[in-house]
C-alpha positions as CSV (number, residue, x, y, z in Angstrom):
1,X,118.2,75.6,97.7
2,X,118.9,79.1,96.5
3,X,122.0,80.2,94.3
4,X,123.7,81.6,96.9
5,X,126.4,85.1,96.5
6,X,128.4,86.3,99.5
7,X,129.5,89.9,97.6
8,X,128.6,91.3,94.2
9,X,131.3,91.1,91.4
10,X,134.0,93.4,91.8
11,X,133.4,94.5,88.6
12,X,130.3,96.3,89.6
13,X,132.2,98.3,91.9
14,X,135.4,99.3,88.8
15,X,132.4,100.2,86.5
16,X,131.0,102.1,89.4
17,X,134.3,104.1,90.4
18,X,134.9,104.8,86.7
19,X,131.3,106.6,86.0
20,X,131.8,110.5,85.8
21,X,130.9,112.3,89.9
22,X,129.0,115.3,89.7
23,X,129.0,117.2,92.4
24,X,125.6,118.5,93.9
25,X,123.9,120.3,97.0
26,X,120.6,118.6,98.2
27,X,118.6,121.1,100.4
28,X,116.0,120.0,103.2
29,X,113.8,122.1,104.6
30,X,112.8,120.8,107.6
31,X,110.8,123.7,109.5
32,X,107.7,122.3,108.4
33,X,106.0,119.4,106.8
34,X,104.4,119.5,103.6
35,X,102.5,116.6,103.9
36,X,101.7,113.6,105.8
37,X,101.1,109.7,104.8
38,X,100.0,106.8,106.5
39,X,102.2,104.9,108.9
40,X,101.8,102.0,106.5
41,X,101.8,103.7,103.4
42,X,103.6,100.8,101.3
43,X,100.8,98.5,100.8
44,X,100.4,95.5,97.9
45,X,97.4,93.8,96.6
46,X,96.4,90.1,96.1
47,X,94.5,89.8,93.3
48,X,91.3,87.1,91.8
49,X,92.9,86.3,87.9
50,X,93.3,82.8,87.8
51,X,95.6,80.7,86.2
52,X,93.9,81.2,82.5
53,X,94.5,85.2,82.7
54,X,96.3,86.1,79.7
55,X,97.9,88.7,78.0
56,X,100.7,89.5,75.2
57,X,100.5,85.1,74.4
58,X,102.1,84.7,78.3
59,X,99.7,83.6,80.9
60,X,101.8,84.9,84.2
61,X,99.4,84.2,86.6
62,X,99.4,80.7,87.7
63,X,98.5,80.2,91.0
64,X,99.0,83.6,92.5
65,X,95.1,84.4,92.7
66,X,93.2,84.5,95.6
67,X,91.6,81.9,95.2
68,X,94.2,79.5,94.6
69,X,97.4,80.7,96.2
70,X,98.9,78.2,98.0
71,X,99.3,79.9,101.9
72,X,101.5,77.3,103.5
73,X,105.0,78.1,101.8
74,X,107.3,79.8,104.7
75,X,108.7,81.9,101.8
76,X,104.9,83.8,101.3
77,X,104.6,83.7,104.8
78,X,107.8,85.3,106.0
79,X,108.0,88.0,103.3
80,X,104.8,89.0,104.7
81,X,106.0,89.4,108.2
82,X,109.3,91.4,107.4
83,X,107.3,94.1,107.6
84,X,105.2,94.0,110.5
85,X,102.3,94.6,109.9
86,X,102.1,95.0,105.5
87,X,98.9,96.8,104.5
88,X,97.5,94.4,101.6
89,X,94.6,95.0,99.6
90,X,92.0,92.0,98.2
91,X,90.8,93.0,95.1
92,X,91.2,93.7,91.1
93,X,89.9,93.5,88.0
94,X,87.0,90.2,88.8
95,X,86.3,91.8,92.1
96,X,83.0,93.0,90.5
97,X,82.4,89.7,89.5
98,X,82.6,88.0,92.7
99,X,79.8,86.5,94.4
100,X,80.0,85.6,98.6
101,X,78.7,82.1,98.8
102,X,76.7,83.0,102.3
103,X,73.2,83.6,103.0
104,X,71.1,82.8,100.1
105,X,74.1,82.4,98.0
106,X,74.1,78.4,97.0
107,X,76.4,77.9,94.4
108,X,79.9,78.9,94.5
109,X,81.6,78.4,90.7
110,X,84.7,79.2,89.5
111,X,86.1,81.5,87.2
112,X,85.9,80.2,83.4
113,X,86.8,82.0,80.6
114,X,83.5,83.5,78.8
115,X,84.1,85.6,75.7
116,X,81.0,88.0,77.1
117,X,82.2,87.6,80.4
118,X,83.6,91.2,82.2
119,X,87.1,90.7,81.3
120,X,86.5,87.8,79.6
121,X,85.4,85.3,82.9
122,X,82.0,84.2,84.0
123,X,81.3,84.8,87.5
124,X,83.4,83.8,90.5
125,X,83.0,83.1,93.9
126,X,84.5,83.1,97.0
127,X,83.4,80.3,99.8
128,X,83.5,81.0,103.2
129,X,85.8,78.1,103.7
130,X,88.7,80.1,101.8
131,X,88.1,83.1,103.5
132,X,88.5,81.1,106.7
133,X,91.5,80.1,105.3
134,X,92.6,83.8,104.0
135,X,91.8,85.1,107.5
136,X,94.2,82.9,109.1
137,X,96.7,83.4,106.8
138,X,96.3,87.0,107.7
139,X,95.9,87.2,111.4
140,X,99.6,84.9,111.6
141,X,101.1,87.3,109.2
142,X,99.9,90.5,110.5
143,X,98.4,91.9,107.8
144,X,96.3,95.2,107.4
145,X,93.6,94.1,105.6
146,X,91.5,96.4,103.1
147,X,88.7,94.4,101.1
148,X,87.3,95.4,97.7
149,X,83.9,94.8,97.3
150,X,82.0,93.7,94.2
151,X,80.1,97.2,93.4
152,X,78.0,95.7,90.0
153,X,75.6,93.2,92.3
154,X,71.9,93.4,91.5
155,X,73.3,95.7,88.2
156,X,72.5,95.2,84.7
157,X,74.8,96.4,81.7
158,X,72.7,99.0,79.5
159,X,71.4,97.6,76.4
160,X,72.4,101.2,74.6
161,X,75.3,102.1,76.3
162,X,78.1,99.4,75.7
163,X,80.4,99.1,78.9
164,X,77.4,101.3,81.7
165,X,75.9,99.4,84.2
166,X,72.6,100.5,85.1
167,X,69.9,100.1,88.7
168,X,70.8,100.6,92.1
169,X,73.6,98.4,94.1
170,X,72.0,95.2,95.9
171,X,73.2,95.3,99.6
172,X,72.6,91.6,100.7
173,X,75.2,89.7,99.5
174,X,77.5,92.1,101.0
175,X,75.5,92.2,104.1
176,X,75.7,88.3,104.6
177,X,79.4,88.7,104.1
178,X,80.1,90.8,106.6
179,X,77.7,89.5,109.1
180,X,79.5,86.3,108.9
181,X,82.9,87.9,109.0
182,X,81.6,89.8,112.0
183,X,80.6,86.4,113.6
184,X,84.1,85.3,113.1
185,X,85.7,88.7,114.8
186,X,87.9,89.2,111.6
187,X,90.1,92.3,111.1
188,X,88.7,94.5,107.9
189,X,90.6,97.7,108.2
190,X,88.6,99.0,105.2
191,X,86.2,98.4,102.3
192,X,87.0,99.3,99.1
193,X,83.4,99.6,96.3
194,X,83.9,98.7,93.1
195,X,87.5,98.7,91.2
196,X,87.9,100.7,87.8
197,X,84.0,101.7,87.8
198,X,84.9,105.5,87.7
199,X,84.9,107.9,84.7
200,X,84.8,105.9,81.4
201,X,85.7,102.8,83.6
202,X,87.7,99.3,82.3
203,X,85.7,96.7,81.3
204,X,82.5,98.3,83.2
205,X,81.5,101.9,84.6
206,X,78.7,103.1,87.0
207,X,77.7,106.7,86.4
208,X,79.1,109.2,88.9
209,X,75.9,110.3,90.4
210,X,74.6,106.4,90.5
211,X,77.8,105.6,92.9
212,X,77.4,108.3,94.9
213,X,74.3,107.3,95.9
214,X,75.3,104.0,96.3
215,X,78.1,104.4,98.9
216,X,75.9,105.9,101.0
217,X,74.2,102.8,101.4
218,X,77.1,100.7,102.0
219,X,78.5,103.4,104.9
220,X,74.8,103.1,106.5
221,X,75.6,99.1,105.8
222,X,79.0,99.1,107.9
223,X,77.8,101.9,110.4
224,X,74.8,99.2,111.4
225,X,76.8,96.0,111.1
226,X,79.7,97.7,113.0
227,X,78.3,99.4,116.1
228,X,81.9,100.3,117.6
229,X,83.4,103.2,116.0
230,X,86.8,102.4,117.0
231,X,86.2,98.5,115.2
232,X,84.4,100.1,112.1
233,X,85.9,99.9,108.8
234,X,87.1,102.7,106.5
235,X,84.7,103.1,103.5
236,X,86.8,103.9,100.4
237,X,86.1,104.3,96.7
238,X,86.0,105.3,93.8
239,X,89.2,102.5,93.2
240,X,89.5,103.7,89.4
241,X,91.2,106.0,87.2
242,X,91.2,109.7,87.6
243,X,89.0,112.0,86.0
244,X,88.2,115.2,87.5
245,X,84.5,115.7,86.5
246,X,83.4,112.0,87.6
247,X,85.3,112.2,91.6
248,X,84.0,115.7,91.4
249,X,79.8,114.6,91.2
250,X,80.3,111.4,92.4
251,X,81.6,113.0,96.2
252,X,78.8,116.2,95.7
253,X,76.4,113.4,95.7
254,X,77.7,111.2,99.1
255,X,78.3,114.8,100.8
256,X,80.6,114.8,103.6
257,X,81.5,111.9,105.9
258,X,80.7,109.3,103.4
259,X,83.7,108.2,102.2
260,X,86.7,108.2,104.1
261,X,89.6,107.9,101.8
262,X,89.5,108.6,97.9
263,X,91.1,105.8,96.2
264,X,92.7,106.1,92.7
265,X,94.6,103.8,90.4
266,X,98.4,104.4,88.4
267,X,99.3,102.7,85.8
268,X,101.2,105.6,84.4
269,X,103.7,103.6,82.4
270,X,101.2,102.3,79.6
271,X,101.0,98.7,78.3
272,X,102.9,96.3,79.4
273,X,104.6,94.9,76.0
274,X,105.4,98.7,74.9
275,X,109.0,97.7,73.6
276,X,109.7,101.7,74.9
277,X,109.1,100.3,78.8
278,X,113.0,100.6,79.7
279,X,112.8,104.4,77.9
280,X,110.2,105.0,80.2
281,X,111.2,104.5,83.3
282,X,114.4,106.5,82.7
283,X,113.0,109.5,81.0
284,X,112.7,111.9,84.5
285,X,110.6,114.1,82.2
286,X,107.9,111.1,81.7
287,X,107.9,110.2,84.7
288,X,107.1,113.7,86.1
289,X,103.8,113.2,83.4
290,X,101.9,111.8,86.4
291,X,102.5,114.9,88.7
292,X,99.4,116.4,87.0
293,X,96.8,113.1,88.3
294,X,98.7,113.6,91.5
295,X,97.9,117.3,91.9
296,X,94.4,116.7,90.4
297,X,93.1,114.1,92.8
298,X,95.2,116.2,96.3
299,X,93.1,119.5,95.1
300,X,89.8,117.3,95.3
301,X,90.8,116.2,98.6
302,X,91.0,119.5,99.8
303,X,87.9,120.5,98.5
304,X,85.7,117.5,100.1
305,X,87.8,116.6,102.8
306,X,87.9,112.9,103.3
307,X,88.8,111.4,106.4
308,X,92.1,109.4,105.0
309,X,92.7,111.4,102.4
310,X,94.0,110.2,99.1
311,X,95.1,106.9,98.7
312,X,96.4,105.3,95.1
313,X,94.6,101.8,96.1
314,X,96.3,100.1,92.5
315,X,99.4,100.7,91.0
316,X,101.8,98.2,88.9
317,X,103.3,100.7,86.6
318,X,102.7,98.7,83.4
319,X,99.0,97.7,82.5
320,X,98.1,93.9,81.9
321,X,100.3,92.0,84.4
322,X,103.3,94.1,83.9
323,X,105.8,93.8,81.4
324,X,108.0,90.5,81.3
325,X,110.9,92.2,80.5
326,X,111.3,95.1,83.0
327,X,108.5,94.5,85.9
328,X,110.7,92.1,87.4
329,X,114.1,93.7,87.3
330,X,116.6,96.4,89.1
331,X,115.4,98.9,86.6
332,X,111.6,99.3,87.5
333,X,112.5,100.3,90.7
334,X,113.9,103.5,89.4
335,X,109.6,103.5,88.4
336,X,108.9,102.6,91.5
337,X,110.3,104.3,94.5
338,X,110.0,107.8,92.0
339,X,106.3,106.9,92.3
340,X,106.0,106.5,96.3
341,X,108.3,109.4,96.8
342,X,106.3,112.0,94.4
343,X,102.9,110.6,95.7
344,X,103.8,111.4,98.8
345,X,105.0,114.9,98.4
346,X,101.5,115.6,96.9
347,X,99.8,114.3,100.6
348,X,99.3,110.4,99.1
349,X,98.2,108.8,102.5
350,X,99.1,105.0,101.2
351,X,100.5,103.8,98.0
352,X,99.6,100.0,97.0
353,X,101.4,98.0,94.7
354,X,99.8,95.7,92.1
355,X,100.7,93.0,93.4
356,X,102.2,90.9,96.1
357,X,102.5,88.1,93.7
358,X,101.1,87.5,90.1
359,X,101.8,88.3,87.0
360,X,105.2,90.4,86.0
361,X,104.9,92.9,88.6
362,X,104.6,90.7,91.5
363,X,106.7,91.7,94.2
364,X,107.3,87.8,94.4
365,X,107.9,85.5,92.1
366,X,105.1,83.9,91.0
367,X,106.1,80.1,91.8
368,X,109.5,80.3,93.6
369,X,107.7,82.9,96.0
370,X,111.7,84.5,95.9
371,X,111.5,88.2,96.6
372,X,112.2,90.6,93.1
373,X,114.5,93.4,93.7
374,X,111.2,95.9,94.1
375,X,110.5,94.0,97.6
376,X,113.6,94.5,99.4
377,X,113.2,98.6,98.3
378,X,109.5,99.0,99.9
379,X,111.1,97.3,102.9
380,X,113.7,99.8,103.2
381,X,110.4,102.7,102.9
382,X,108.9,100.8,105.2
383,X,111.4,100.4,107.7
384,X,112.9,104.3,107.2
385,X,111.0,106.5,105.5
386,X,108.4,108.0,108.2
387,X,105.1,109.7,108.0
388,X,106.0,112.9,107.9
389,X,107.0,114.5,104.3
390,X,109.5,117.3,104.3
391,X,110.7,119.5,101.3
392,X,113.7,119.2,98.7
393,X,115.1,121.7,96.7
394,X,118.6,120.7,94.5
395,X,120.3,121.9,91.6
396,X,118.5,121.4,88.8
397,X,119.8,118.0,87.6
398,X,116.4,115.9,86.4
399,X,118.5,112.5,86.8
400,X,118.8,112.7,90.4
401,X,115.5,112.4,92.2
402,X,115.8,113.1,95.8
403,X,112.4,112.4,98.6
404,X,112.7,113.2,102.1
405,X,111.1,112.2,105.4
406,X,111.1,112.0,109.1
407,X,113.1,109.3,109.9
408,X,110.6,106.3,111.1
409,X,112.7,105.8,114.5
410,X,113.1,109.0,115.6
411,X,115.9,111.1,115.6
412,X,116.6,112.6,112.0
413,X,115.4,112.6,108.6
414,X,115.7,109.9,105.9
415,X,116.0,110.3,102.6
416,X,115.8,108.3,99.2
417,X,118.0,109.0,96.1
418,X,117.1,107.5,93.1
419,X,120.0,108.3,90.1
420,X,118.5,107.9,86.6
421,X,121.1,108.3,84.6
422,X,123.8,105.8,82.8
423,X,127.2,107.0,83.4
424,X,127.3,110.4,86.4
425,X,127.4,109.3,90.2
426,X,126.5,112.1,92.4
427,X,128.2,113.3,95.4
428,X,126.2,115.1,97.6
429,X,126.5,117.8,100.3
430,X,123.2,118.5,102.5
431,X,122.5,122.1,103.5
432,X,119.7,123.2,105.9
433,X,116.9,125.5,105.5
434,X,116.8,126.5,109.0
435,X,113.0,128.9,109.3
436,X,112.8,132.4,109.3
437,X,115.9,132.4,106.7
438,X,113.8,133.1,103.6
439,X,116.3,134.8,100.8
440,X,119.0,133.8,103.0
441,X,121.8,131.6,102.2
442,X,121.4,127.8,103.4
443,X,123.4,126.5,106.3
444,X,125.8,123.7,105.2
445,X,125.0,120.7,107.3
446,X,127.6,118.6,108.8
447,X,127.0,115.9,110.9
448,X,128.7,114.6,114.1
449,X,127.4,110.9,114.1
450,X,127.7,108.0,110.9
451,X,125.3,108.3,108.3
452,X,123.4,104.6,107.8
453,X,123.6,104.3,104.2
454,X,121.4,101.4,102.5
455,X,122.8,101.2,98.6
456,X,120.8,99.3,96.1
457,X,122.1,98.0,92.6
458,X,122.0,95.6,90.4
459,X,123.9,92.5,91.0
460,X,126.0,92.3,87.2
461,X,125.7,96.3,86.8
462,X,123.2,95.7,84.4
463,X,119.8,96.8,85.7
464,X,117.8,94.9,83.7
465,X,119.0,91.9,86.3
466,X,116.4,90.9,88.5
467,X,118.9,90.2,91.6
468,X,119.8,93.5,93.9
469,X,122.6,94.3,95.9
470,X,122.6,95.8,99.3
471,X,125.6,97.7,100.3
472,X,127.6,95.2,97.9
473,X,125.7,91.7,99.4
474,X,123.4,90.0,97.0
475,X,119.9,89.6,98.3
476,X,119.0,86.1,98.1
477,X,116.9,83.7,100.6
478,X,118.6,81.8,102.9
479,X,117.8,78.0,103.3
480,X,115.4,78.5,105.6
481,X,113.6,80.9,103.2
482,X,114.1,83.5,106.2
483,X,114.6,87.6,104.4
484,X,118.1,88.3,104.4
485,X,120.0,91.2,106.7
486,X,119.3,94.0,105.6
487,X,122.0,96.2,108.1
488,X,123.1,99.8,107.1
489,X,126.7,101.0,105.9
490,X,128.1,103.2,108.6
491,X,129.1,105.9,106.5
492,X,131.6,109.0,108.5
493,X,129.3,112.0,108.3
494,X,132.3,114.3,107.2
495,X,132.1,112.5,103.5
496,X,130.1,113.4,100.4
497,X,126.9,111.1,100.1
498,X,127.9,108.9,97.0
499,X,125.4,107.8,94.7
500,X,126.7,105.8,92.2
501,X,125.1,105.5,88.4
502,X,122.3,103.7,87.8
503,X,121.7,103.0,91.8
504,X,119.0,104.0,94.5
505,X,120.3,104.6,98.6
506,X,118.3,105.3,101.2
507,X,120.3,107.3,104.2
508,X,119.5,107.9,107.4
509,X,120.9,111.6,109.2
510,X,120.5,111.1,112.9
511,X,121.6,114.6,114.0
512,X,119.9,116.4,111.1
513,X,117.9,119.5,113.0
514,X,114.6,119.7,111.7
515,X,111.8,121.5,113.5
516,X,109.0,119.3,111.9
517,X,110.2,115.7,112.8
518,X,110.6,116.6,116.7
């Protein structure tokens, strides 16, 4: 049984009312898109640490890996299917150490800790019973499945160069596991080769030119094992870090057609137990830092042209299982939905979160499987924020950070607005950039139908709390373990869009004109 609230403290709402308004004009230009993103561009990952993973003297993990998650609780199950369908991607750090026990695989051991282990494990392995038992899980929750495959099979580490992995990839034991997953006519949407090889690579690299060559035999591997284009997996990679040299040889070398969507990881917020975290995530100028990795990885795109695009594949915002004290609260949201809105902008077709569940940065808690306030706000992107990406402009107030889309159910646009800062609210007017009007002033836009207004904050007005509000209702489980209500305020259009301090709202303008989201 859940603690249950039926409104948030009224003191939440004096503090609110007392915070100094500003007053400030949001303009959308909606003549043309300026990028696009997947349909299901909030994805999460599932991850292989086991319950002795470690970091900062906690051990977070429990049983949250893949290996041992328990799939049966109707909490896991039904936070899953709120979003019909949720992209999830299988993989992280041990990916590279897993072995498929299929074919002329035998022995299936566990993960042990092994001081000169990669990342301090032995090998792993995944049975085919328990991905019987994943695919189930999968097919009854709807998921979108994208698999990371171990890229270091058949590879030695170089005895002179600590950290490089040397020798060609060996296929088979990927072969065997897709030939059997064939067999069983499960779903991959796409495979992901290798995680965090790229560049100067975590815990183990492969050298650009090495990889390139590499995925070339693993898209010849899917294009035989999959004759059906339309059931073929996406092949993506490199699943690591960002550095321009490294995706620039490593996609000369697969040439076009290889690849279809460049995957990169974010963890843009540094170490997990930095006791500056907090600072972080309210600092609008650090966490514009991450623009430049953004803008790096779009103008590769362009120049190579991958099916899919960009796609961040890993991103928990803190390194090494989050941090304890702010992964789990109100606050890292302000980190989070910043992220998804300014990856988008730069033509970031999906954005995955590390993780569904595990460690501090789970979406759910890692053994009460109760949603942390970062769940209910991908809903709401999932459930509002559309494909298509349309321009902002504002005055020039760094605290306010404004995103705006399509709306998902067409008509209108939706739009996020994420307020940074301690003690302003923000009232906004909307204006519209109607095309052809370059120089021109901006048409004021008022509507003629109720706004639907979705306000998050924290339950106590503290954001370091790790319950959220919606629209002043606490969300919290019911018995049944069923995702709350999440219905809109219906807001008269006439009005000012409030934002209060320290708060995020997602609105939805029905009869907002814009030329690129007919």
């Amino acid at each position: 049984m859940y603690f249950k609230f039926t409104f948030c403290p009224i003191i939440l709402l004096l503090w609110a009312s007392l915070s100094f308004a500003q007053n400030v004009n949001v303009v959308i230009h909606g003549a043309a898109s300026i990028a696009k993103t997947d349909d299901n561009f909030v994805c999460v990952t599932l991850d292989w640490w086991p319950a002795e993973k470690c970091d900062y003297n906690q051990c977070p993990w429990g049983k949250a890996g893949i290996l041992n998650l328990d799939l049966r609780y109707g909490a896991l199950i039904n936070a899953i299917k709120a979003f019909n369908p949720l992209r999830i991607k299988v993989g992280g750090s041990l990916q590279d150490n897993v072995v498929y026990k299929v074919g002329e695989v035998s022995s299936c051991p566990n993960f042990m800790k092994r001081e000169d282990g990669l990342f301090g494990f032995s090998q792993g392995c995944l049975s085919m019973e328990r991905w019987d038992q994943l695919n189930r899980f999968f097919n009854h929750t709807g998921v979108k499945l994208t698999f990371g495959l171990n890229a270091l099979f058949g590879r030695n580490e170089s005895q002179t160069k600590k950290g490089l992995w040397i020798g060609d990839w060996q296929p088979q034991n990927t072969r065997d596991f897709m030939q059997y997953t064939i067999s069983k006519g499960y779903k991959v949407d796409s495979y992901e080769f290798g995680n965090q090889l790229s560049g100067s690579g975590t815990g183990a690299k492969v050298d650009a030119k090495q990889y390139g060559k590499d995925v070339i035999v693993l898209k010849n591997l899917v294009k035989e094992l999959y004759a059906h284009p339309e059931t073929q997996p996406k092949v993506l990679g490199p699943g690591g870090f960002y550095e321009e040299k490294w995706f620039n040889t490593f996609l000369e070398v697969s040439g076009q057609g290889i690849v279809d969507g460049l995957t990169h990881h974010i963890y843009n917020l540094g170490p997990g137990d930095d006791p500056n975290m907090m600072n972080k995530i309210l600092d609008p100028s650090y966490l514009n830092q991450v623009s430049q990795t953004y803008k790096g990885v779009s103008d590769v795109v362009k120049k190579f042209r991958p099916q899919l695009g960009a796609w961040v594949s890993e991103s928990g915002g803190a390194l090494n299982g989050g941090s304890k004290d702010v992964s789990r609260t109100f606050a890292d949201g302000f980190w989070y939905l910043d992220q998804m809105g300014m990856a988008s902008t730069y033509d970031q077709k999906v954005f995955c979160r590390q993780a569904l569940i595990g460690g501090n940065y789970g979406l759910l808690n890692a053994t009460t499987f109760v949603p942390n306030p970062d769940y209910y706000g991908a809903l709401l992107w999932h459930r509002l924020m559309g494909s298509t990406v349309l321009a902002v402009t504002k005055e020039s107030d760094p605290d306010l950070r404004v995103y705006a889309h399509c709306a998902k159910k067409k008509p209108g646009v939706s739009l996020i607005f994420i307020n940074l800062s301690k003690d302003r609210s923000f009232n906004i007017t909307l204006s519209n950039a109607k095309p052809g009007d370059a120089g021109k002033p901006n048409y004021e836009f008022v509507g003629k139908k109720n706004r639907e207004e979705y306000h998050l904050r924290a339950l106590t007005g503290d954001i370091k709390d790790d319950i959220v509000c919606l629209n002043d209702v606490p969300m919290v489980q019911t018995d049944l373990e069923d995702i709350p209500a999440m219905d809109p305020k219906l807001v008269d259009a006439s009005t000012p869009i409030s934002i209060a301090a320290q708060s995020i709202a997602y609105v939805t303008i029905r009869d907002f004109e814009a030329p690129a989201c007919v």
